[in-house]
N, C-alpha and C positions, 0 to 999 in steps of 0.2 A: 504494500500500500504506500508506502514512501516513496518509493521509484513512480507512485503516478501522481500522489501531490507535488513531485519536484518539475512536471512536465509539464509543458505549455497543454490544451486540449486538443490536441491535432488529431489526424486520423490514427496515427501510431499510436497517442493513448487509449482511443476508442479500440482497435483492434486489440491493445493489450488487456483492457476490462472486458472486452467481448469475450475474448478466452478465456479469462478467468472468471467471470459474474454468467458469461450468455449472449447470447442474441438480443434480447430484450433490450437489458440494461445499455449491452454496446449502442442498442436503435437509441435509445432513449437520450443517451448522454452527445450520440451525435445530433439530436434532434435540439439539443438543448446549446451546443455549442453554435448551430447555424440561427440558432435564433440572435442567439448572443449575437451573432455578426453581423445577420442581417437589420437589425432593429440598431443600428449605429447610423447610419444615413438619418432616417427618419428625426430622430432622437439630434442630429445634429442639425438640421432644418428647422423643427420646431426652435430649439433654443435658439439659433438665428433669427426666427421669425419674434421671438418673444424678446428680446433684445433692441431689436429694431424698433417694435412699436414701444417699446419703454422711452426708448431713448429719441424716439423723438415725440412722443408727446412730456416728455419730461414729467411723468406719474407715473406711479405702478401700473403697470400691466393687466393685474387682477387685481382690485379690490380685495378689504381684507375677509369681505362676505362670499367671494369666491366667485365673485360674478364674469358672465365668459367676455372675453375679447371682442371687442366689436371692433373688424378691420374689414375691409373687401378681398383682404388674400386666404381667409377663413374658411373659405370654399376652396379656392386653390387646395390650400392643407390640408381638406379634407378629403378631395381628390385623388392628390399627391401620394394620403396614405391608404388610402384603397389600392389605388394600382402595387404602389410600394408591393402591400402586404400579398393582393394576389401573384405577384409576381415571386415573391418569396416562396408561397407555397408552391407551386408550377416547380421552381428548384429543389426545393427542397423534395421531392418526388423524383425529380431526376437523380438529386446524393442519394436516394433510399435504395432505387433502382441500383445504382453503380456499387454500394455498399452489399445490397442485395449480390450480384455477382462475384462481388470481389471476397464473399464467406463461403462463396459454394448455397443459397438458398434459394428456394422457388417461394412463390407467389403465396404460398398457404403457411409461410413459416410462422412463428409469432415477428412483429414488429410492433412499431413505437405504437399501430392504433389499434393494439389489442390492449 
């Protein structure tokens, strides 16, 4: 277990917990590290967008009642993270497919959505 906290989450971690935890877990922790990655764009957009309109209306951004953003790029963003996210998923099917392969598993094995 120390050889895999000292390791970045790459595919060679996953294939080394895959071996030793399963199929499952390997799906699972790959599934959890493309999220990671993929949800960095978005996540850096928003904060740009949240910045921006701070700074130039010179007040907070949200109220401290938590009330939403009133800008015209609100829709954009909303947009932006639809496609984002379908577009994540679509890969994210392709790494499952290729991880699928690369274990030797067919299509009825267990994975991440069992």
């Amino acid at each position: 277990m120390r050889h895999w906290s000292q390791q970045s989450c790459s595919c060679g971690c996953t294939t080394s917990c895959r071996a030793y935890f399963g199929s499952s877990v390997g799906f699972h922790l790959s599934f959890l590290n493309a999220i990671a990655t993929w949800l960095l764009a978005p996540a850096a957009v928003s904060a740009y967008l949240l910045w921006a309109l701070h700074s130039s209306s010179g007040s907070p951004a949200v109220d401290a009642l938590g009330d939403s953003l009133s800008s015209p790029l609100t829709p954009l963003l909303v947009v932006f993270h639809l496609l984002w996210s379908a577009a994540g998923l679509r890969l994210w099917g392709r790494q499952e497919a290729t991880l699928r392969h690369a274990w030797h598993l067919d299509a009825s094995s267990s994975s991440s959505s069992s």
